[in-house]
N, C-alpha and C positions, 0 to 999 in steps of 0.2 A: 151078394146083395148089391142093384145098383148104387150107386153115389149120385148124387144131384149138386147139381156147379150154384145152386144158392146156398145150399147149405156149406160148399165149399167155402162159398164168399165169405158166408158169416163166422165163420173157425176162423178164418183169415182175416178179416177183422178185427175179430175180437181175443183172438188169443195165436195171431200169425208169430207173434213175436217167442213163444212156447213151442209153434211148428204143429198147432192142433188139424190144421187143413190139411197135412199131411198126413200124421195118424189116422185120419179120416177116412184117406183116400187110400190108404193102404203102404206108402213110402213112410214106410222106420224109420230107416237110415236116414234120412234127407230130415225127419221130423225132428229125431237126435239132434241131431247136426243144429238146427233151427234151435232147439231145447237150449244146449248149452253156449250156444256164442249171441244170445238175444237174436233170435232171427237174421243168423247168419250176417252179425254185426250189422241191423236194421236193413242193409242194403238187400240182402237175399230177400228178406220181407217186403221190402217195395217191390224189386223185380217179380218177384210171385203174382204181382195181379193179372201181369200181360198173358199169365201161362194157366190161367185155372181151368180156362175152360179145356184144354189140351188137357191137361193132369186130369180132369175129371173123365176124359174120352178114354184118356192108355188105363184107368181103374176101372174101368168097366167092358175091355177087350182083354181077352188073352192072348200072351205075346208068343210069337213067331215058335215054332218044334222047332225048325234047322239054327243048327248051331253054325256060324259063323265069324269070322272076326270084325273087328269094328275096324273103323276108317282111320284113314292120316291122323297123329297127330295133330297137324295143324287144321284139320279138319272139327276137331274138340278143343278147340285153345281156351275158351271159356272154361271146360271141366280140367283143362288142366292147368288155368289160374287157380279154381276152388282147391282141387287138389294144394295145390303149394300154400294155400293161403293157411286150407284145418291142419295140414300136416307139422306146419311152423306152431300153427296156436296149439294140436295137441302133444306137442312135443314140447312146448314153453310148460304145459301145466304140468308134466310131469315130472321136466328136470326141476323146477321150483319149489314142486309138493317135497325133494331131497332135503334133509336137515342140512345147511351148511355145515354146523358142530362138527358132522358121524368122521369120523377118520374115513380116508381114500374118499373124500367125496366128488372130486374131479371122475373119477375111476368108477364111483356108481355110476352116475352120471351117464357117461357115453354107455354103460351096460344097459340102462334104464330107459334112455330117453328113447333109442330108437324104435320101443316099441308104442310109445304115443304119436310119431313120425309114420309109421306104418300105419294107426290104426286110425287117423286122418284121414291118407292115400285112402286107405282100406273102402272107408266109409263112402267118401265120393265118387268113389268106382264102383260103387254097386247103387249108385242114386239111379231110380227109372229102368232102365231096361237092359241094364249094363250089369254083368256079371263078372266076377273075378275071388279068385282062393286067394286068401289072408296070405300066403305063402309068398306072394310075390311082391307088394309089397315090404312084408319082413325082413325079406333077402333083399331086396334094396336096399332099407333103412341099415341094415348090419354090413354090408359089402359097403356102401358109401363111407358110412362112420368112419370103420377101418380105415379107408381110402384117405379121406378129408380131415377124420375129427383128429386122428391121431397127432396128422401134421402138425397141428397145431391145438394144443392139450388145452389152451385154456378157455377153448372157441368163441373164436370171432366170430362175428356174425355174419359174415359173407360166406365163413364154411356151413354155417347151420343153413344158409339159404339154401349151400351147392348140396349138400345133405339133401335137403327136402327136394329139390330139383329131379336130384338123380334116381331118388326113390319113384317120382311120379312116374319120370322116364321110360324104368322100370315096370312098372304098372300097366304101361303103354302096350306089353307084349302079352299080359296075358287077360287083356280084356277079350270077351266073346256075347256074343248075344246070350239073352237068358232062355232055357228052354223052355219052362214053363214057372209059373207062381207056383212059389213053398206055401202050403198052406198051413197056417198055423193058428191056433183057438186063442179068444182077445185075453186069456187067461196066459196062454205062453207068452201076447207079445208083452201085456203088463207086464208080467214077471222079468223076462227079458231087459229092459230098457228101464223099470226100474230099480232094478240090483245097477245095470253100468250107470243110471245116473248115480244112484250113492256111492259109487267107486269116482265119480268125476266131483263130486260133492265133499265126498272125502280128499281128496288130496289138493281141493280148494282149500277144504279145513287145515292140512299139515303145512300149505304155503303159508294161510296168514298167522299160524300158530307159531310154527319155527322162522320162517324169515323173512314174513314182511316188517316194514321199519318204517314211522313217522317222523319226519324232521322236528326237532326240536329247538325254537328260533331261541328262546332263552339259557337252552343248554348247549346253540352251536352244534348240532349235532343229529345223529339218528339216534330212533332207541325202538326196540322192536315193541309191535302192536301189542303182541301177549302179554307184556309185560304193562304196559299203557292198562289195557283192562285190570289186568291182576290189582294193581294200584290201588283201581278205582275201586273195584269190587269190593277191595278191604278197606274201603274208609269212611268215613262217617257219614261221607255223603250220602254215598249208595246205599248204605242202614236210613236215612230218614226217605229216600226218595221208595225206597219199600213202602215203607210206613204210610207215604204220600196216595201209592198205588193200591192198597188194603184197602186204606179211607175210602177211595175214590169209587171202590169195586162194590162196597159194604151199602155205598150210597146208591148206584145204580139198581142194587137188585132190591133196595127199599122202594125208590123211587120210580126209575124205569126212567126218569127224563136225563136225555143224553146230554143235555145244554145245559145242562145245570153242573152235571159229574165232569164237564170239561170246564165249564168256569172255578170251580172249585178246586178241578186238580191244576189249573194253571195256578192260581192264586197260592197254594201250597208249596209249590214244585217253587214259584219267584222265593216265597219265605223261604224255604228250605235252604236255595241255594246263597242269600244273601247269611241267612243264620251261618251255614258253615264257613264264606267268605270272614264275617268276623270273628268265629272259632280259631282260623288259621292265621289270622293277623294280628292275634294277641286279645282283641276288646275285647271287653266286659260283655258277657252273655246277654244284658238287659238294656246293652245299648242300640240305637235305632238311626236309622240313615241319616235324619235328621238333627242330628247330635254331632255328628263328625263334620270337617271342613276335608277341603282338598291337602290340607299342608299335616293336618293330623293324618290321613290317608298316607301320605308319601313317608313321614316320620317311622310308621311303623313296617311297614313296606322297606325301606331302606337296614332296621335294626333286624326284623324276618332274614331276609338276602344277606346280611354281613355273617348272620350268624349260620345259615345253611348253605350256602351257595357250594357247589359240589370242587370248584378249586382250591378253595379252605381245607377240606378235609382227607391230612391223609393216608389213613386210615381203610384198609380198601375194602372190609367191610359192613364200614358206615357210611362210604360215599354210594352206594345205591338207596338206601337212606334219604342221606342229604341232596339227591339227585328229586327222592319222590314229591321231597317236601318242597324245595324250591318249587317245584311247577306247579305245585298246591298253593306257595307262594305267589308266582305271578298271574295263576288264575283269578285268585281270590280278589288282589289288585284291580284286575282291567273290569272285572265285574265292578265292586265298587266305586271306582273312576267313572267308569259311563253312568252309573246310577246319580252320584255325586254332581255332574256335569251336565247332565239331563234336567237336576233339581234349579240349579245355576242358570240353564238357560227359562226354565218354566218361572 
């Protein structure tokens, strides 16, 4: 089926940052690629306008029968920037997707990563008209490791460069022109690329599940995200902001007017959240903004924190506890402060 370079435009416009122009035109790989780093970290996505009208010409020519090799090196130094740049980023998501916790995780690690190191290379080598077997890449990625990562077990970051380096390197030998287009039904490529995005989606999920971490300026400290939600999910808050959200939905499908179900769920979501500010700070259920001063604010706020603050307690199965509650503490604080202080200056 031809392609037409407007419709290219408008994929690229409107959804270049997903990598749809490319789906379009027939580059997978390259759409991939665009899919999961936001349009090839925005930059791929500006540069794509200079090139659509080309992208649209090689999707509607069949490429060359004679098999050949490709040029210099330095003759591709741009494909072999992109090369080192997905090979680093898919090699970052996969050693991170590792549980720190698992025993031998140093040890997964170098066994694991080099296969998102390869399948980077892999990708960028087969963008356009450039052919190459996953093979060669892989034995890079595994030949280098050995070579580099071992040296130094706890990898720096100048080895996971030379890692990725040497794999593109590698990759350098067994490019060839492509002989002709794989054809395949829009049934196989969906299927295709949306199983590997849920595999890239997935182990987004096991990074911020297992080991990403928020600083905590009140607790001096990190504490991992899963556990930040877990918190929340269990506390009172999150039971009325349901509540907030029912209301909200109940109203909409009576009404149909969107400006009203958003003024209302603001106004509920504000109560909501100042109601449980005074739940946590001790006051009286029936008391209201305007009833408190600044020095009653800080009084209860001060006997809060003496009484949970996580160096108090110790105890080391109720300092995760007295860890949740402080920062329930100091929330609830800086909310009623600015409320308090906003009243002061009106």
């Amino acid at each position: 089926m031809k392609k037409y370079c407007l419709a290219t435009f408008l994929f690229w416009l409107f959804g270049g940052w997903w990598g749809l122009h490319h789906f379009y035109l027939g580059r997978d790989k390259q759409g991939f690629l665009w899919a999961t780093s936001c349009g090839g970290f925005i930059v791929g996505w500006l540069k794509d306008f200079s090139s659509l009208s080309r992208y649209t010409e090689e999707a509607n020519e069949k490429y060359p029968l004679k098999l050949s090799r490709r040029p210099s090196m330095f003759s591709e130094m741009h494909r072999m920037l992109a090369m080192l740049i997905f090979s680093l980023f898919y090699r970052m998501i996969v050693a991170n997707a590792v549980p720190t916790s698992v025993p031998s995780y140093n040890l997964i690690v170098l066994f694991v990563a080099p296969v998102g190191t390869a399948f980077g290379a892999y990708m960028v080598s087969n963008v356009s008209h450039i052919s190459l077997s996953y093979k060669y890449p892989l034995i890079g990625a595994y030949v280098s490791e050995a070579l580099f990562g071992v040296s130094h077990f706890m990898w720096a970051d100048s080895n996971i460069i030379l890692v990725c380096t040497v794999t593109c390197a590698i990759c350098l030998v067994g490019w060839r022109e492509r002989q002709e287009k794989i054809k395949k039904t829009k049934c196989q490529r969906f299927g295709l690329w949306f199983v590997l995005g849920l595999i890239v989606l997935g182990l987004w999920g096991s990074y911020f599940y297992h080991n990403a971490e928020v600083y905590v300026e009140e607790l001096d400290g990190n504490v991992k995200l899963s556990h930040v939600f877990r918190v929340y999910f269990a506390s009172e808050k999150w039971a009325e902001l349901k509540e907030v959200l029912l209301d909200s939905t109940w109203i909409f499908l009576e009404t149909g007017d969107f400006e009203q179900v958003f003024d209302r769920f603001s106004d509920d979501v504000a109560k909501s959240e100042v109601r449980n500010a005074f739940r946590v700070l001790g006051f009286n259920k029936d008391v209201e903004i305007d009833d408190i001063s600044l020095a009653d604010l800080k009084s209860a706020y001060k006997l809060g924190a003496k009484k949970w603050h996580p160096d108090k307690v110790s105890d080391p199965e109720k300092k995760e506890e007295a860890q949740n509650r402080f920062m329930e503490i100091n929330e609830a604080y800086m909310l009623l402060e600015r409320m308090i202080k906003r009243r002061m200056r009106d």
